[in-house]
Residue frames as qw, qx, qy, qz and C-alpha x, y, z in Angstrom:
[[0.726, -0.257, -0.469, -0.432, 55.59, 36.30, -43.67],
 [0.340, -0.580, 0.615, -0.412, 55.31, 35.61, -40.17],
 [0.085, -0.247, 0.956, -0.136, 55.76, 31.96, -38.79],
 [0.427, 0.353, 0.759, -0.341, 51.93, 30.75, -38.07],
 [0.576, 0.663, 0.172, -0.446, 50.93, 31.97, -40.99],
 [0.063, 0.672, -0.726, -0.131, 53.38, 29.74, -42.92],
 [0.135, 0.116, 0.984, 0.018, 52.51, 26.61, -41.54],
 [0.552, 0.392, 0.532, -0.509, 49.16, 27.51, -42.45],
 [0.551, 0.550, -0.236, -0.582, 49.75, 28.03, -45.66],
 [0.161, 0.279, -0.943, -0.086, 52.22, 24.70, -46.11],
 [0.316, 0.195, 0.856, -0.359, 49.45, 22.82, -44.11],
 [0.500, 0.569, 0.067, -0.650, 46.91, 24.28, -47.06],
 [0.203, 0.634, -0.632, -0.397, 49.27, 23.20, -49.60],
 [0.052, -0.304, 0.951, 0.036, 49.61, 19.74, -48.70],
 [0.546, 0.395, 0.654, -0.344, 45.85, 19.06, -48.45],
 [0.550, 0.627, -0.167, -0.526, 45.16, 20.53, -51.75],
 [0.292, 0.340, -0.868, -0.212, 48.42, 18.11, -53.25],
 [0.482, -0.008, 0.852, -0.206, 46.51, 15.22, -51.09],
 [0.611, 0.455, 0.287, -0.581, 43.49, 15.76, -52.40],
 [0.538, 0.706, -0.155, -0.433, 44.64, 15.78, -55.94],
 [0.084, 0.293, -0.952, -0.043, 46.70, 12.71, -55.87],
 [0.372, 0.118, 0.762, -0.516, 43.64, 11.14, -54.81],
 [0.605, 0.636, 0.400, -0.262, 41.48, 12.01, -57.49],
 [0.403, 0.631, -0.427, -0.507, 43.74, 12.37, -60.19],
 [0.961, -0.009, 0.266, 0.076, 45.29, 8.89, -59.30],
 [0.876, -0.087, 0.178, 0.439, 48.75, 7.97, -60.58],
 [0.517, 0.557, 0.185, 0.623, 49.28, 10.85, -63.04],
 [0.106, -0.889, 0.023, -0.445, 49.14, 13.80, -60.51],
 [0.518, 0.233, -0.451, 0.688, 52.17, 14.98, -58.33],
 [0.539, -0.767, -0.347, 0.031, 51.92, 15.89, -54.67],
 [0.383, 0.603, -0.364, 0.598, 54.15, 18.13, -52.64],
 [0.658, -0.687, -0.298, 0.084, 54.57, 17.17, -48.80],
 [0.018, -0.746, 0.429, -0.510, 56.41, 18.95, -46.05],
 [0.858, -0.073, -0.457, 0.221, 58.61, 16.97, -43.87],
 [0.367, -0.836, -0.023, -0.407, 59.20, 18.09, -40.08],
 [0.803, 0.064, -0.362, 0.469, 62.69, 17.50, -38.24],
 [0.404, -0.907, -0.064, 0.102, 63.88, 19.11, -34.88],
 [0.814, -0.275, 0.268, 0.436, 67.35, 17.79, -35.87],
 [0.164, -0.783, 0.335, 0.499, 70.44, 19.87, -37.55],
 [0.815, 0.537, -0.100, -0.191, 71.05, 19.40, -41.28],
 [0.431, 0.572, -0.697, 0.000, 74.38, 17.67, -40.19],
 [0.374, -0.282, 0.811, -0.351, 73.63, 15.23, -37.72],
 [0.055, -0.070, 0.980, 0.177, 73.30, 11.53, -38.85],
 [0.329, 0.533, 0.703, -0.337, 69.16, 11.47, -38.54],
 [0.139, 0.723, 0.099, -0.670, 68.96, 13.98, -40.84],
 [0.160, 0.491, -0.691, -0.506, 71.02, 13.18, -43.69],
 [0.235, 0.166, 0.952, 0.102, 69.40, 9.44, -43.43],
 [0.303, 0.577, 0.441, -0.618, 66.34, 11.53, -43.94],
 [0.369, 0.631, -0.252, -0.634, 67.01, 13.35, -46.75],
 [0.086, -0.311, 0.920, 0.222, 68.57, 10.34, -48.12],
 [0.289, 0.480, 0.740, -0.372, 65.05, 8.70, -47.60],
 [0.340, 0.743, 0.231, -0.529, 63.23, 11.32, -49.14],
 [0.315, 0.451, -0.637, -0.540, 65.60, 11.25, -52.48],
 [0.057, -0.133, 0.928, 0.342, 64.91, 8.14, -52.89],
 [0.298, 0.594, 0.640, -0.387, 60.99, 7.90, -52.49],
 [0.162, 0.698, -0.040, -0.696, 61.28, 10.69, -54.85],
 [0.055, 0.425, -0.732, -0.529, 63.31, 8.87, -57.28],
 [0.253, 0.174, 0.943, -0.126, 61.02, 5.47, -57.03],
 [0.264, 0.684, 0.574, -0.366, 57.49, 7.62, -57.57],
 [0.345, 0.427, 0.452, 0.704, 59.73, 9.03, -60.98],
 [0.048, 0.168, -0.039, 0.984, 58.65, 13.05, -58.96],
 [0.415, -0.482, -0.699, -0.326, 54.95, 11.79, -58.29],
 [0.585, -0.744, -0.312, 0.088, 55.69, 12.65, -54.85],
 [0.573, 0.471, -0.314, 0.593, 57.97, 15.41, -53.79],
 [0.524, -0.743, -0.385, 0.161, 58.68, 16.00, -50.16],
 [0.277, 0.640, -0.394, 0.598, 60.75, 19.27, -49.06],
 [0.727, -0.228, -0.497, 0.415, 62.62, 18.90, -45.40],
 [0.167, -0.739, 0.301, -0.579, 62.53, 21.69, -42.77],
 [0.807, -0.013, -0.391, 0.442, 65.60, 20.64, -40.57],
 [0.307, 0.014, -0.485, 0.819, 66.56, 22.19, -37.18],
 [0.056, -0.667, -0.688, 0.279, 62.59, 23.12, -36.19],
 [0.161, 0.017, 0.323, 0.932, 62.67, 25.28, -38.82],
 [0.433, -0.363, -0.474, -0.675, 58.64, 24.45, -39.23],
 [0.737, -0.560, -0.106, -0.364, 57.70, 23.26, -36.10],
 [0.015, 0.550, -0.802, 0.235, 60.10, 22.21, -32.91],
 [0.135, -0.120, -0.977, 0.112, 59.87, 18.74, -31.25],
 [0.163, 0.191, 0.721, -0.646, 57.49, 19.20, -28.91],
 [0.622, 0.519, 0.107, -0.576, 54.39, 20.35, -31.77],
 [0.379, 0.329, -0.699, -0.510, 55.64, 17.98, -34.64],
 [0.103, 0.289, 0.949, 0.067, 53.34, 14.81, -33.92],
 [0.223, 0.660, 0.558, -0.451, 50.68, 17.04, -33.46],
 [0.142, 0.569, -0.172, -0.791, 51.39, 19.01, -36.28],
 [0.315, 0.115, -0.762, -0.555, 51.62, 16.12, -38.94],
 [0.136, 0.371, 0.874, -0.283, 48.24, 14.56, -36.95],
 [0.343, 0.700, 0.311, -0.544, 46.38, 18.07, -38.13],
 [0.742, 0.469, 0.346, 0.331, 48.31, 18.07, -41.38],
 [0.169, -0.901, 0.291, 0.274, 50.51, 21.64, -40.34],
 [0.197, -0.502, 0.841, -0.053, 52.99, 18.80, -41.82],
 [0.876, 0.114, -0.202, -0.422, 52.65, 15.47, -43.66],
 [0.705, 0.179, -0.534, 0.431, 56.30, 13.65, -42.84],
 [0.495, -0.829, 0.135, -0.225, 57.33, 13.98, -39.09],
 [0.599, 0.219, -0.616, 0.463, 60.79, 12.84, -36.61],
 [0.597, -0.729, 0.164, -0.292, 60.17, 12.96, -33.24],
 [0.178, 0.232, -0.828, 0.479, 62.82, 11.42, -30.45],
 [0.393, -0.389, -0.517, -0.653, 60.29, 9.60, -29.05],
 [0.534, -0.389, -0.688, 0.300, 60.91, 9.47, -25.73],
 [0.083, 0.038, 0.194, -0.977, 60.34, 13.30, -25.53],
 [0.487, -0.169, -0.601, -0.611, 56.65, 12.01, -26.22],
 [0.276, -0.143, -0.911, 0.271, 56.57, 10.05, -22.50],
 [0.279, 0.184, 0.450, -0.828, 54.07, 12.52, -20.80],
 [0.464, 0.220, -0.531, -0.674, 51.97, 11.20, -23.79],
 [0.905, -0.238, 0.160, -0.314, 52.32, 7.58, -23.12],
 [0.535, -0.700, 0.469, -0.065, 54.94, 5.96, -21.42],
 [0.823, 0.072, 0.408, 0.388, 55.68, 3.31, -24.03],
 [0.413, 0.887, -0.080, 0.190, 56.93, 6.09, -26.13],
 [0.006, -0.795, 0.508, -0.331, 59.97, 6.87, -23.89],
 [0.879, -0.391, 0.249, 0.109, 60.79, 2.81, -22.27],
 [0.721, 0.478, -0.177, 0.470, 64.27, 3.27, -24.55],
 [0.122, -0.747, 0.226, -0.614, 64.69, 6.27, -22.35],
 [0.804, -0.583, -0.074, -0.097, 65.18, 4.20, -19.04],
 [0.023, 0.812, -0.581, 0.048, 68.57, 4.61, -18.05],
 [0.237, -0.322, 0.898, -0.183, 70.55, 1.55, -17.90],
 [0.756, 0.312, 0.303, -0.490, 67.90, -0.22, -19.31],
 [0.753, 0.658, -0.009, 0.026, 69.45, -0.50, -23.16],
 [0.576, -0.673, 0.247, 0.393, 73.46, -0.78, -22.75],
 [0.409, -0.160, 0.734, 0.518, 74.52, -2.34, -26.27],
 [0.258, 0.197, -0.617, -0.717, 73.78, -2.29, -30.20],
 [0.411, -0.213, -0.864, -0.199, 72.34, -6.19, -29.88],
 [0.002, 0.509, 0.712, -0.484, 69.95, -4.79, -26.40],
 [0.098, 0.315, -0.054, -0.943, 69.17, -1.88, -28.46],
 [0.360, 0.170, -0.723, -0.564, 67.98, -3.86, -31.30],
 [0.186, -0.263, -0.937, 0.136, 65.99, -6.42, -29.23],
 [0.077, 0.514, 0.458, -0.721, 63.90, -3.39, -27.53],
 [0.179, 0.379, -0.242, -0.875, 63.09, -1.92, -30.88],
 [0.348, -0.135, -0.822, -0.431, 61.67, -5.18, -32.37],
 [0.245, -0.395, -0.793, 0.393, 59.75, -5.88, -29.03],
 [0.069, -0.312, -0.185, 0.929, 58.48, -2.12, -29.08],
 [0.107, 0.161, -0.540, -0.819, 57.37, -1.67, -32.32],
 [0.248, -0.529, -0.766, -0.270, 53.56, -3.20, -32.12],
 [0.266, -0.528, -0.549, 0.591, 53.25, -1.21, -29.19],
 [0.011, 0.430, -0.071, -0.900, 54.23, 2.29, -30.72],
 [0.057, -0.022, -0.613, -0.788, 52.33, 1.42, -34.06],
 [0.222, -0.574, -0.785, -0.073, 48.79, 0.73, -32.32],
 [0.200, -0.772, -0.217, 0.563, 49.28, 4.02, -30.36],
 [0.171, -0.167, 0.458, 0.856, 50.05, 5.79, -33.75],
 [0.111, -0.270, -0.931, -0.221, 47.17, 3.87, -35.24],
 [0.267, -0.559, -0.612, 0.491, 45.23, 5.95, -32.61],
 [0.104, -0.748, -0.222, 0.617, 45.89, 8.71, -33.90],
 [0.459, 0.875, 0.052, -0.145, 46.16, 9.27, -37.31],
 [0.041, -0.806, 0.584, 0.090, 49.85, 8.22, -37.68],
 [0.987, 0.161, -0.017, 0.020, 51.54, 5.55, -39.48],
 [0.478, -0.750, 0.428, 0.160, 55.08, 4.52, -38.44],
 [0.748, 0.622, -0.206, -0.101, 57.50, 4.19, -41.25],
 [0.790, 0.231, -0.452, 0.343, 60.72, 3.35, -39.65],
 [0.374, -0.926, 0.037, -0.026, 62.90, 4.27, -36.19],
 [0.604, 0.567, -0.343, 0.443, 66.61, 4.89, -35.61],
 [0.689, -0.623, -0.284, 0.238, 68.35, 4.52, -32.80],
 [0.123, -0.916, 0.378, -0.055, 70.59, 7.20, -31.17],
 [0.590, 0.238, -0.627, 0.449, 74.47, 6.11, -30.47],
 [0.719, -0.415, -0.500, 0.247, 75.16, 5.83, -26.57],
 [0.167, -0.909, 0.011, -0.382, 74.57, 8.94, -24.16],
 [0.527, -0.182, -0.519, 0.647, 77.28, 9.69, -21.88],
 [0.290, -0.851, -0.379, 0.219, 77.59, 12.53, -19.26],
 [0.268, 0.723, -0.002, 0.636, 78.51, 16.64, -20.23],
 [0.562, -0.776, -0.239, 0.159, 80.50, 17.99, -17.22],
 [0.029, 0.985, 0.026, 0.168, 82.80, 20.32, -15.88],
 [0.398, -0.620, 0.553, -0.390, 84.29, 18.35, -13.82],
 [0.286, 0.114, -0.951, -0.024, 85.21, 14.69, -13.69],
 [0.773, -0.232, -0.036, -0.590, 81.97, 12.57, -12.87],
 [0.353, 0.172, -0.919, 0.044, 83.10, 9.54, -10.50],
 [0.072, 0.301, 0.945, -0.102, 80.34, 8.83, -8.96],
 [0.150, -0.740, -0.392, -0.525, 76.14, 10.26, -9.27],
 [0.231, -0.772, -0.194, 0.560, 77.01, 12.54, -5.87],
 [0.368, -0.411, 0.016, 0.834, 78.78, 14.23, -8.01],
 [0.099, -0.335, -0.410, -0.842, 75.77, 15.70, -10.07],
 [0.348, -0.652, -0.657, 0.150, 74.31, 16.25, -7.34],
 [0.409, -0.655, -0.236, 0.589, 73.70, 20.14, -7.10],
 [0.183, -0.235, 0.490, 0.819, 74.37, 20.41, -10.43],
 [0.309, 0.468, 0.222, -0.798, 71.95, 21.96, -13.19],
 [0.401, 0.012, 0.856, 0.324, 70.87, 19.40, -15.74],
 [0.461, 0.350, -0.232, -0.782, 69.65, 20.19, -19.16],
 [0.236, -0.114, 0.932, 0.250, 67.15, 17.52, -19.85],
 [0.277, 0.301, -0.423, -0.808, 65.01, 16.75, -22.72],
 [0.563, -0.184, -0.682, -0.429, 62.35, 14.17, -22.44],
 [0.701, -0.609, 0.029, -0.371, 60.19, 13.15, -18.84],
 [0.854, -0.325, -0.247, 0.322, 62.89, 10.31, -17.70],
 [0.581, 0.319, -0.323, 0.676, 65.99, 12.48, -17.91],
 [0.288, -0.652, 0.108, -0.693, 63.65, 14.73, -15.72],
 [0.884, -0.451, -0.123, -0.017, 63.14, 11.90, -13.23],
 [0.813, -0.068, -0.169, 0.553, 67.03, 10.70, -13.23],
 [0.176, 0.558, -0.220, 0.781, 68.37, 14.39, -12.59],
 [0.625, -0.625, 0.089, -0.459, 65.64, 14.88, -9.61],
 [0.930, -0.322, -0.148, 0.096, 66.86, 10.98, -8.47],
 [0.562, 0.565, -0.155, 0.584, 70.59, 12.47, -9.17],
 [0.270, -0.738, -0.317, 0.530, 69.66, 15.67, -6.68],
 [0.252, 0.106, 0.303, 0.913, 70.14, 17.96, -9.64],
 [0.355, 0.492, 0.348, -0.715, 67.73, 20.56, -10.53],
 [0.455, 0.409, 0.791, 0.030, 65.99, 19.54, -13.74],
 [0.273, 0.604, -0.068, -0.745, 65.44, 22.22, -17.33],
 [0.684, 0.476, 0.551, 0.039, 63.60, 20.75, -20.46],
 [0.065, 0.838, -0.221, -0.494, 65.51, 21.96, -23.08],
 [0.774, 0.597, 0.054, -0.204, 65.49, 21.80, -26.60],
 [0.753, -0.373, 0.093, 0.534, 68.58, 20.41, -28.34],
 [0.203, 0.821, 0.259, 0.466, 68.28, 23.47, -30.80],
 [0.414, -0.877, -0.052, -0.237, 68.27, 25.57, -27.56],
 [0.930, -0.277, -0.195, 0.139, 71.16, 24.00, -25.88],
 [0.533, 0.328, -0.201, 0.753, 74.08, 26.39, -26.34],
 [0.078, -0.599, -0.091, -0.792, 72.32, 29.19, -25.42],
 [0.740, -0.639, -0.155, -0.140, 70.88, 27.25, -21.86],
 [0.816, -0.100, -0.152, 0.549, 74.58, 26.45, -21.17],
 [0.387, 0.374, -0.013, 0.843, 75.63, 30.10, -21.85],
 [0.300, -0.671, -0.145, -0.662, 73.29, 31.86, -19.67],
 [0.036, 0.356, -0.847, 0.394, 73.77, 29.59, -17.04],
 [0.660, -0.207, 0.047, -0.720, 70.61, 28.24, -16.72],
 [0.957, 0.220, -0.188, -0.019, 72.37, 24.64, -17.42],
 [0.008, -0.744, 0.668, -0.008, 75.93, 22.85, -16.60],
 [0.334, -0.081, 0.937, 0.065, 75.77, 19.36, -16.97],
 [0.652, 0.183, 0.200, -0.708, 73.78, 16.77, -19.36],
 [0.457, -0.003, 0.868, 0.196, 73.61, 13.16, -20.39],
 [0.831, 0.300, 0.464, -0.069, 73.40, 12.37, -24.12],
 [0.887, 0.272, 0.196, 0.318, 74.80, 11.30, -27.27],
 [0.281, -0.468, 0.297, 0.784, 78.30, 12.64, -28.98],
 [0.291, 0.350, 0.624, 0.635, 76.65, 13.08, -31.79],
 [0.119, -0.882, -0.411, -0.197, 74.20, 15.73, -30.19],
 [0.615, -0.601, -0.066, 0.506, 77.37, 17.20, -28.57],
 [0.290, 0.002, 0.532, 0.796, 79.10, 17.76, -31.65],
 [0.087, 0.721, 0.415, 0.548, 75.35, 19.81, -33.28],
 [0.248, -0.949, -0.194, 0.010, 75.47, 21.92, -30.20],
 [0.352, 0.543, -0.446, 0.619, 79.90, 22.62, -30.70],
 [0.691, -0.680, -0.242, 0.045, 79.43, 21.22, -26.60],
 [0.568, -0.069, -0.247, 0.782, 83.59, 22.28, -25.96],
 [0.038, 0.525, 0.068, 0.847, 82.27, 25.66, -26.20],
 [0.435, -0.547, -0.003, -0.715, 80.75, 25.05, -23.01],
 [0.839, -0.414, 0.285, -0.210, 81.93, 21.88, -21.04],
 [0.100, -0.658, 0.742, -0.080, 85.36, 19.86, -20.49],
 [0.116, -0.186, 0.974, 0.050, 84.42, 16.43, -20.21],
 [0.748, -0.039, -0.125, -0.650, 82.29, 13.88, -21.63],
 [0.393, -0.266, 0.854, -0.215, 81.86, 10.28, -19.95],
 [0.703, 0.075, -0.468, -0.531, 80.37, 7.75, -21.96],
 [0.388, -0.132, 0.797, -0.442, 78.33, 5.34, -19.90],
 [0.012, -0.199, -0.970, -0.140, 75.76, 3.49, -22.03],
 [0.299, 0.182, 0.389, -0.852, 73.23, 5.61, -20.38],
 [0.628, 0.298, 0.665, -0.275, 70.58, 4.77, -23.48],
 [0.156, -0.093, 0.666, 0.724, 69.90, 4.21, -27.04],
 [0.467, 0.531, 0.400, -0.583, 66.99, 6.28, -27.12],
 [0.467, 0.306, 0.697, 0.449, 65.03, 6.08, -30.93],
 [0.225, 0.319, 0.061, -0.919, 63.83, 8.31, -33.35],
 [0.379, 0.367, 0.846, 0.076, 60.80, 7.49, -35.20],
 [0.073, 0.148, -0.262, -0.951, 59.64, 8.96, -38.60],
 [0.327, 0.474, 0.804, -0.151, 55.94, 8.79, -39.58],
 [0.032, -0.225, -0.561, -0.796, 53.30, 9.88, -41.95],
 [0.545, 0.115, 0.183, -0.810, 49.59, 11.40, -41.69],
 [0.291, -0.022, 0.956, -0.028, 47.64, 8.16, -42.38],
 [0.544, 0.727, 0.395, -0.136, 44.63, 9.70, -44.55],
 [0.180, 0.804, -0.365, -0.433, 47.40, 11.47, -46.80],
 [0.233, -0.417, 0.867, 0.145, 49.64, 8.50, -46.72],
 [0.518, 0.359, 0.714, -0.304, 46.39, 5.99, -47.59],
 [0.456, 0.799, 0.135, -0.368, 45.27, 8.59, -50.38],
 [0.153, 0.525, -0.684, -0.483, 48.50, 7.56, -52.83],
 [0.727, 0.376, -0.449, -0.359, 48.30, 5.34, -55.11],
 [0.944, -0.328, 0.026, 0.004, 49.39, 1.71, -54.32],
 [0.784, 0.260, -0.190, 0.530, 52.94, 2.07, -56.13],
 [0.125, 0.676, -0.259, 0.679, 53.70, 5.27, -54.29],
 [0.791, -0.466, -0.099, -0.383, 52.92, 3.74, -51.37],
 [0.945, -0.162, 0.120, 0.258, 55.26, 1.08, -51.62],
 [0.671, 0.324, -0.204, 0.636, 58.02, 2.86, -52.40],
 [0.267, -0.734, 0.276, -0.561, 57.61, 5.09, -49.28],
 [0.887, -0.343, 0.272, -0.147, 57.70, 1.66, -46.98],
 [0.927, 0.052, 0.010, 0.371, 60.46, 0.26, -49.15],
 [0.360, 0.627, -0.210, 0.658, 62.35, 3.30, -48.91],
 [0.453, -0.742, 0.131, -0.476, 61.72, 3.34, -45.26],
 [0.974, -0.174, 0.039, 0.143, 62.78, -0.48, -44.64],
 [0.781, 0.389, -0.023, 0.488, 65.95, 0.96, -46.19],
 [0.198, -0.808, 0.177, -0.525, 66.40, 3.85, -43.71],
 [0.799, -0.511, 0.297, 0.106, 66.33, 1.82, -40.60],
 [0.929, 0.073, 0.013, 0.363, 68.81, -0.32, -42.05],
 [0.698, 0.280, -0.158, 0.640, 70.98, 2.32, -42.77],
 [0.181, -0.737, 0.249, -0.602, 70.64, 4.94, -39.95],
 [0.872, -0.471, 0.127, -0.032, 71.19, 1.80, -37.72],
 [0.798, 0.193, -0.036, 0.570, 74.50, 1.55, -39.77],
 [0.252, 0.752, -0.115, 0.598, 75.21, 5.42, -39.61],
 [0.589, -0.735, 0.139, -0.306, 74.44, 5.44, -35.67],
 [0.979, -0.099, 0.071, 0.166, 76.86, 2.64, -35.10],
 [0.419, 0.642, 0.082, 0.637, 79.43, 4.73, -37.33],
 [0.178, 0.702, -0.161, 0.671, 79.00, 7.90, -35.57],
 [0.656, -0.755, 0.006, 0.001, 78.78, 6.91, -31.57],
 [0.804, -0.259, 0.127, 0.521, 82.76, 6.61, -32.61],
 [0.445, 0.440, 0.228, 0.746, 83.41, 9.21, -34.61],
 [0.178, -0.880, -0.075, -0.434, 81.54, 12.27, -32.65],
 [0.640, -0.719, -0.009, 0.271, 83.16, 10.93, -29.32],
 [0.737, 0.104, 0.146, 0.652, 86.64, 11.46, -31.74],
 [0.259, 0.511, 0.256, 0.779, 85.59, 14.64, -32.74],
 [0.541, -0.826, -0.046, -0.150, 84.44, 16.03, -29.32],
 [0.751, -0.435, 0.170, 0.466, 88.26, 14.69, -28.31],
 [0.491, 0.460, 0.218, 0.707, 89.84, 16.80, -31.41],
 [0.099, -0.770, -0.136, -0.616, 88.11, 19.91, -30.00],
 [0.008, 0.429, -0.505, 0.749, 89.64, 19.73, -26.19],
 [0.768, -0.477, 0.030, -0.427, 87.25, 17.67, -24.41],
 [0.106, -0.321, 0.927, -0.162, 88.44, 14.96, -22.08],
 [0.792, 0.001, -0.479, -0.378, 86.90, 11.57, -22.70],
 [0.369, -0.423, 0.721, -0.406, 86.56, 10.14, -18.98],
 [0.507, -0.096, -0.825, -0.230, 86.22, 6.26, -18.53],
 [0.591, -0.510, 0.048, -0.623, 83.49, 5.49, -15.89],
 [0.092, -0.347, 0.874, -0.327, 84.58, 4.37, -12.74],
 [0.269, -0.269, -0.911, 0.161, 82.87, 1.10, -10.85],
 [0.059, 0.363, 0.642, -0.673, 81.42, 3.56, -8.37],
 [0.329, 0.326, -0.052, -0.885, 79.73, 5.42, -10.98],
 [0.476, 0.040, -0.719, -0.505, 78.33, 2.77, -13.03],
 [0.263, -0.265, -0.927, 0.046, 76.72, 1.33, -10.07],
 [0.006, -0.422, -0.429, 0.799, 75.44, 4.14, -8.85],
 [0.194, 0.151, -0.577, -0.779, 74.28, 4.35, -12.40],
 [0.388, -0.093, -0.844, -0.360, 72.26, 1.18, -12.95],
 [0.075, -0.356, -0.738, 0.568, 70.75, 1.51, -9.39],
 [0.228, 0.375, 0.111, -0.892, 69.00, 4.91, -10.18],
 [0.356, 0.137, -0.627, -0.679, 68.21, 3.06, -13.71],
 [0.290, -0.220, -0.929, -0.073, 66.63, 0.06, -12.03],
 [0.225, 0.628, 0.437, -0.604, 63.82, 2.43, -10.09],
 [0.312, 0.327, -0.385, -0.805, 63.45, 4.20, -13.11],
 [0.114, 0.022, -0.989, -0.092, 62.17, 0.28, -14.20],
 [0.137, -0.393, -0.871, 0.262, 60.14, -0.13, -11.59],
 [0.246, 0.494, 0.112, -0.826, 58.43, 3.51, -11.89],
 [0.238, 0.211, -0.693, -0.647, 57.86, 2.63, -15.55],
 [0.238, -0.034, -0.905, -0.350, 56.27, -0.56, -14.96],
 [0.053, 0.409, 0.817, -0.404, 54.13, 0.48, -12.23],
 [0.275, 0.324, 0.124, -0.897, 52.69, 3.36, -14.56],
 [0.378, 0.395, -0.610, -0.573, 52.31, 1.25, -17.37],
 [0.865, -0.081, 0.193, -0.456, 50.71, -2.27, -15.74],
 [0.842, 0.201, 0.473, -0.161, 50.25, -5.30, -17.22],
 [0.813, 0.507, 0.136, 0.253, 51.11, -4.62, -20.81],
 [0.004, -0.869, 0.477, -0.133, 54.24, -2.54, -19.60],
 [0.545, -0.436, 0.715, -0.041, 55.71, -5.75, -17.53],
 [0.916, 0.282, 0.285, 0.024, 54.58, -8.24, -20.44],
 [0.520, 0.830, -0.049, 0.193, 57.14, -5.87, -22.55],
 [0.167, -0.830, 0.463, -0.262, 59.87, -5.56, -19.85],
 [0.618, -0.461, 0.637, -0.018, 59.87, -8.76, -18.96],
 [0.838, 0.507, 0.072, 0.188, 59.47, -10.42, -22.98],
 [0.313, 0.813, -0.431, 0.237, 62.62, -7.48, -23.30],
 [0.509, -0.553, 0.649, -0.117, 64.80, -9.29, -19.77],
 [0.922, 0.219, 0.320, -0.026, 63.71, -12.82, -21.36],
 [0.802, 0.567, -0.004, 0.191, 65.41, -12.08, -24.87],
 [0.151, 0.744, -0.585, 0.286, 69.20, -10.77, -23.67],
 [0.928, -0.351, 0.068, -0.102, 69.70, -13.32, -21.57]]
């Protein structure tokens, strides 16, 4: 059975189960399909599944959702849109691969912007009306987000200051990293993180800022010497639902999707926290070098981030700066 004709059928399926939760009401059992770009070992994932048992358990089988992990059903780039048409009823996006969309999707994504756990956490409460009114828009209800651990930089070579990615071929994956490579002087490739060995191996790629935990799904030693952790950002992911599917349960099945979601964050903010130490360990186990950024680089760092800022706020107005500057206000 070929691919498109797959999601059609799953996308069939799930209407039919909608439907019939609808109109049977409490006694009838649905069967959704849940969309994830991420690897069935990396920390997002497992919180998923985790997620998903429990909802399961709560609704006593009323609802059962199955998980296609590593863009098995649909890759990043098509999975809002997929669980908007119903291809898909559960989605994960990284949502600053979403910025060409609209720019409050991807303000985590500002370099230098988000350094720490407690800034990380301030931006996400402050965010979170923003992204759910622009869901709201569209047919999409936001159940919960997770933050990444802290991106550093994938090189060949020791990075001590941004000249030295200058020239160099950056694999990046959402509209800022495309900006900060160009500001860099790199050349600039959107690439999946699925995709990511294979860009490195051809050569199409040789450098790229983010997390050890995405280092460690792509086995990065296999293809670069050092990683630098710099803070760079604590970009989120954010899981949602189809909002006429989601609507159409019952009231108890409802709530135990939202209380099983409250219970995600909580703990994929615990797992992330967990693994921004443990992947960088395991990236050192496997032969990388784990450089500490110099002065020159970190200032050369936060400069490039603070245009990034000011680009941001000049696409984004009024209710961009109310958010940037509410976000400056609270770290104080």
């Amino acid at each position: 059975m070929n691919v498109t004709r797959r999601r059609a059928m799953l996308a069939a399926t799930g209407g039919v189960a909608a439907a019939a939760i609808g109109s049977s009401g409490a006694q009838a059992q649905t069967r959704w399909q849940f969309a994830t770009a991420y690897a069935d070992g990396n920390f997002h994932t497992r919180n998923l599944r985790e997620f998903v048992e429990q909802v399961q358990t709560a609704t006593g089988g009323k609802l059962q959702i199955q998980v296609h992990s590593n863009a098995s059903l649909l890759r990043m780039p098509e999975i809002k849109r997929g669980v908007q048409t119903g291809q898909a009823q559960l989605g994960e996006i990284l949502m600053s691969a979403y910025g060409n969309e609209d720019p409050f999707f991807e303000v985590d994504g500002i370099p230098m912007l988000v350094t720490n756990w407690e800034q990380a956490g301030k931006l996400a409460e402050l965010q979170r009306p923003y992204i759910e009114a622009r869901f709201q828009r569209t047919g999409l209800t936001l159940l919960y987000t997770v933050p990444w651990p802290q991106s550093g930089i994938y090189s060949n070579v020791p990075v001590e200051t941004v000249q030295t990615l200058s020239g160099t071929k950056m694999r990046t994956y959402n509209p800022l990293t495309n900006r900060f490579a160009t500001l860099c002087g790199a050349t600039p490739t959107l690439v999946q993180s699925a995709e990511v060995p294979q860009a490195f191996a051809t050569g199409v790629v040789n450098t790229m800022v983010t997390s050890a935990a995405t280092g460690v799904d792509v086995q990065a030693w296999d293809f670069v010497r050092h990683f630098t952790p710099v803070g760079f950002t604590r970009t989120k992911n954010a899981v949602f639902v189809n909002t006429r599917q989601f609507t159409a349960l019952p009231a108890d099945v409802q709530a135990a999707v939202r209380t099983a979601a409250v219970a995600a964050a909580a703990r994929g903010l615990d797992a992330a926290k967990r693994d921004e130490e443990e992947k960088q360990n395991t990236l050192a186990q496997h032969g990388m070098t784990i450089g500490t950024p110099s002065p020159a680089l970190m200032e050369g760092l936060v400069r490039i981030g603070n245009t990034q800022a000011d680009e941001w706020v000049a696409k984004t107005g009024e209710e961009g700066k109310r958010l940037i500057d509410a976000y400056r206000a609270a770290i104080r």
